[in-house]
Steps between C-alpha positions, in 0.01 A plus 500: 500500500479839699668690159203365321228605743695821516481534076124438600418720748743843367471475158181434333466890639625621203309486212820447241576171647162311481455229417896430530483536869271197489708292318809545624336413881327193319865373412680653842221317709522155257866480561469522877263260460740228299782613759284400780378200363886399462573579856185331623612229280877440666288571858283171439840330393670619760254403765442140368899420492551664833144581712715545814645791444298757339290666689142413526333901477762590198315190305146601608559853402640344154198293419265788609664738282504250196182464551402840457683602267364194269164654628587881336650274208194332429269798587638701173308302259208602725565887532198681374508780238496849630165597481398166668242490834773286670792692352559668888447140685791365285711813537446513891580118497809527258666777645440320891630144377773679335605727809480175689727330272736744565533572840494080518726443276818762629416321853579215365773570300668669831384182728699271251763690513503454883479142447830551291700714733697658223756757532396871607595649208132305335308590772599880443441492116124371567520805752595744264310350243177509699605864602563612127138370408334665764703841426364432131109428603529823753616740212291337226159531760632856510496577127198313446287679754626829370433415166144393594450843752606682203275309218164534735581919612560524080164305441349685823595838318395381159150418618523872674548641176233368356241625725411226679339543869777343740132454762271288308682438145231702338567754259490816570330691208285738578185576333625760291731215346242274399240758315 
């Protein structure tokens, strides 16, 4: 799920790869989504054959999350086009279920693995795992800011060039030009 937020957020920068970046999340985010129906799945399962043992936030955090993710499911057939009046409400609420999601879901994954107690060498691949995906999102934010900085000083400089008043976005003919 994060690598398909991440296609989202770094890569529908660059012109070239639209609309593949949107696909590609589409089918990234669909896949967490049948994953984490599977292991929601095998949660309910597990907690009917043994309710004892499992512990009671890891299975509220479960249903929460499979509930909102079902939500974001659902909520594509409703996404408005791009010109749309309510095309910023859904993108606020889409991008705030699906950071939600997220941070909910790699709690959860690290409570159960608490529950499970497994051997240290798992608990430092989730580490380094975690690390390697924040190393990625820090250098990515980098590029894409950089890339953006540098797009609005070339469009900044464009406008310049074309004698447009930086004050009041007037032009600034005189009246010499217009005679």
């Amino acid at each position: 799920m994060p690598l398909g937020a991440m296609i989202a957020r770094y890569l529908k920068l660059f012109k070239s790869a639209n609309p593949a970046w949107f696909y590609v999340h589409v089918v990234c985010q669909c896949s967490a989504y049948v994953i984490g129906v599977a292991g929601w799945a095998t949660g309910v399962k597990l907690g009917i054959d043994n309710p004892v043992t499992w512990s009671e936030g890891h299975r509220n955090i479960g249903m929460a999350l499979f509930s909102l993710a079902t939500l974001q499911m659902f909520s594509l057939g409703l996404r408005p086009g791009p010109d749309h009046k309510y095309r910023l409400h859904w993108t606020i609420y889409h991008r705030l279920i699906a950071y939600a999601i997220i941070a909910l879901s790699v709690f959860n994954i690290l409570s159960g693995l608490g529950l499970l107690e497994p051997d240290t060498r798992l608990w430092l691949g989730m580490f380094y795992l975690l690390v390697a995906y924040g190393v990625m999102s820090i250098i990515l934010e980098i590029i894409t800011w950089s890339i953006h900085i540098h797009r609005k000083r070339k469009n900044r400089k464009k406008n310049s060039d074309q004698n447009i008043n930086r004050v009041n976005g007037a032009n600034t003919r005189t009246q010499q030009d217009i005679v």
